[in-house]
N, C-alpha and C positions, 0 to 999 in steps of 0.2 A: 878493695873495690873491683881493679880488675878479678881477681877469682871468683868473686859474686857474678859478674858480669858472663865470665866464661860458663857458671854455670848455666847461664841462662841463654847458653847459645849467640852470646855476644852482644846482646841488648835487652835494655830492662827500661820501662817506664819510670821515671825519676822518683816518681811518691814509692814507686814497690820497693826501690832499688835502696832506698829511706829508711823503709820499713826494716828489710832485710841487716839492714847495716848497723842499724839504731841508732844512726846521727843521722842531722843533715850536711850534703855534700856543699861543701865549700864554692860559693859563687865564683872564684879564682878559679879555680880546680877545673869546673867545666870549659870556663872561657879559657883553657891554658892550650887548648888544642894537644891535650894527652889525649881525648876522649870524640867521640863523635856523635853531637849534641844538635837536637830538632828542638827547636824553642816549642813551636807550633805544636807539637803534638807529645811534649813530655818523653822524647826517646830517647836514654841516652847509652851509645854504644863503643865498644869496642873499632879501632881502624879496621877496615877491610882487608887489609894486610894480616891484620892478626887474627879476625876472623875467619881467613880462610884457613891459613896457618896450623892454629890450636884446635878450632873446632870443624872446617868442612873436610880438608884432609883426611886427619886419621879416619873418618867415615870411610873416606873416599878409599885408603887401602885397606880398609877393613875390608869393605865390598870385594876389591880384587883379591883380598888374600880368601874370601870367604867361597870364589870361584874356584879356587884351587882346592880347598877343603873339600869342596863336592866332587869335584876331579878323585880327586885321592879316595873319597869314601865310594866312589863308584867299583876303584879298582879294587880298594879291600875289599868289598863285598865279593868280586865276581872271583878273587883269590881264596876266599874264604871257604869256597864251595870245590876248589883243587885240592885236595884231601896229601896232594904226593908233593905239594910247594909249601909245606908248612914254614919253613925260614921267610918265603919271600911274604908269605901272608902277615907273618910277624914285623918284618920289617917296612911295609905299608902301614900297618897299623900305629906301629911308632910314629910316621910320617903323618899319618895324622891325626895323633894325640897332641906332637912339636905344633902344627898347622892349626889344632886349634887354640893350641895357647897364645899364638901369636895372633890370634883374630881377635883373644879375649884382651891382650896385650893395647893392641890399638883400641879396643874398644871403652876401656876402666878409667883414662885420664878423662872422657868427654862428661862423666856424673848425670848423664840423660836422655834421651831416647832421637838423637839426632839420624840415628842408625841403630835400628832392631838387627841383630844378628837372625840369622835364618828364616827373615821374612817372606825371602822372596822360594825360600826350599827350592835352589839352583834356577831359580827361572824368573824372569824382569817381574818386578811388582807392578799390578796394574791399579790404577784410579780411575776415579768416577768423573766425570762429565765438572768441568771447573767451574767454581762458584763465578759471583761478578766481582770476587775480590781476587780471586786466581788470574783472572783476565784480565785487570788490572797488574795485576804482578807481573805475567807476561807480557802484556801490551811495556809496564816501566824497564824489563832485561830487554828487549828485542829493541828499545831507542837504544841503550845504553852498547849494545852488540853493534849497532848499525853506524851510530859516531866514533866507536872506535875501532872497529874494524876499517881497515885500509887495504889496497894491491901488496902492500910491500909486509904488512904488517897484517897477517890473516887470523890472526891466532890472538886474543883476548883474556887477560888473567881473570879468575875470577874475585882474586881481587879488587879490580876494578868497579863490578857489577857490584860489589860487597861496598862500594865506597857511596856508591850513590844513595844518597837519605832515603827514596820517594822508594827506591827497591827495600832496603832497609826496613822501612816504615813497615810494607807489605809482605815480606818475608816474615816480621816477627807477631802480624796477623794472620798471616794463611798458613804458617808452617811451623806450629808449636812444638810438631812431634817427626819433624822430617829434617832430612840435609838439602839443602838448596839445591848442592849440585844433582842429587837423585829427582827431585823435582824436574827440575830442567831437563836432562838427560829424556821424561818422561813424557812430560811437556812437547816439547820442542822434536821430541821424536829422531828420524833417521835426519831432522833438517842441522843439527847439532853434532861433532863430534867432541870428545873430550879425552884428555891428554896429561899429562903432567911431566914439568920437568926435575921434580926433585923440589922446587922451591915453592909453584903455584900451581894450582889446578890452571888451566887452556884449555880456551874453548873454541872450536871455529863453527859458523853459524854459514851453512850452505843451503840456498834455497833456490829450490827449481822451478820454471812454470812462470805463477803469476806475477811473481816481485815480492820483494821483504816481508810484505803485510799480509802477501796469502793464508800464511799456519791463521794467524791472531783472526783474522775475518773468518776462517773456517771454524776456529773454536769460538768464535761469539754466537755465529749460528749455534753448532750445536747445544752450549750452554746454554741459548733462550727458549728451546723447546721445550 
């Protein structure tokens, strides 16, 4: 069940999740609190913990390892055209053939399109103008950012945001084919930094100007136009 799960990016609708399995999941099993279970709307998922973990992570160094890739292919290229450094141009090239195995590495356990390699061809992926379910979504990360963020305590796993159902719920309708943390990052702009310590994505949420609610009000304008 969990490797079903995973594939699905850590949540699955209880009847698909049925389907896929070809049983029905044991009424114990959900109430066992192994699992992170929405009576209300049939979701049942993966902890946030392990969410971020299995599935938004390895995205998450993919992306930076995928930064370096384009670093390196820059340099082989402009090497390639030094006719008198053939060693060094070989030796870049190795650099990154290793660099994309290791992108392809991170990328093979997630079985789904959480993270497209080469999407962004070295430069931020841009999106469109957010539905009323993206605004929702934002409007449910930006309470979840704001309760637990504290003075002493600046910095938010995303974990956490991964724990919350209502984000949950909205994450596995508006982002079928995306990683949450690249969303956010997208979303949220320069008001968001992002971090990791090895164990969780961290995220600290800095907002200038109006107050907390200024991004989410600017994007509801613009998405009603």
């Amino acid at each position: 069940m969990q490797k079903v799960l995973i594939r699905h990016r850590g949540d699955c609708n209880l009847a698909h999740l049925e389907v896929e399995l070809g049983y029905k999941v044991p009424i114990g099993l959900l109430s066992s609190g192994r699992f992170l279970v929405d009576e209300a709307s049939g979701l049942v998922g993966l902890h946030g913990e392990l969410v971020s973990r299995v599935v938004e992570q390895p995205s998450y160094k993919a992306w930076a390892e995928e930064d370096a890739y384009w670093d390196i292919g820059q340099r082989v290229l402009r090497a390639g055209l030094d006719f008198e450094s053939e060693e060094r141009f070989r030796d870049l090239f190795e650099d990154l053939m290793a660099k994309r195995e290791e992108v392809r590495r991170l990328l093979k356990p997630l079985g789904g399109p959480a993270y497209t390699a080469g999407s962004r061809f070295g430069r931020e992926r841009q999106l469109p103008p957010m539905t009323s379910e993206e605004l929702q979504l934002f409007g449910a990360s930006s309470r979840v950012l704001r309760s637990a963020q504290t003075p002493d305590a600046p910095w938010v796993s995303l974990s956490r945001l991964l724990q919350d159902v209502e984000v949950r719920k909205l994450r596995h309708r508006v982002l079928p084919a995306m990683a949450y943390w690249e969303w956010l990052t997208i979303r949220f702009g320069e008001d968001l930094h992002l971090a990791t310590d090895g164990r969780d994505l961290l995220l600290h949420r800095v907002v200038a100007g109006a107050g907390p609610d200024a991004r989410l009000a600017g994007a509801a304008a613009g998405g009603s136009e």
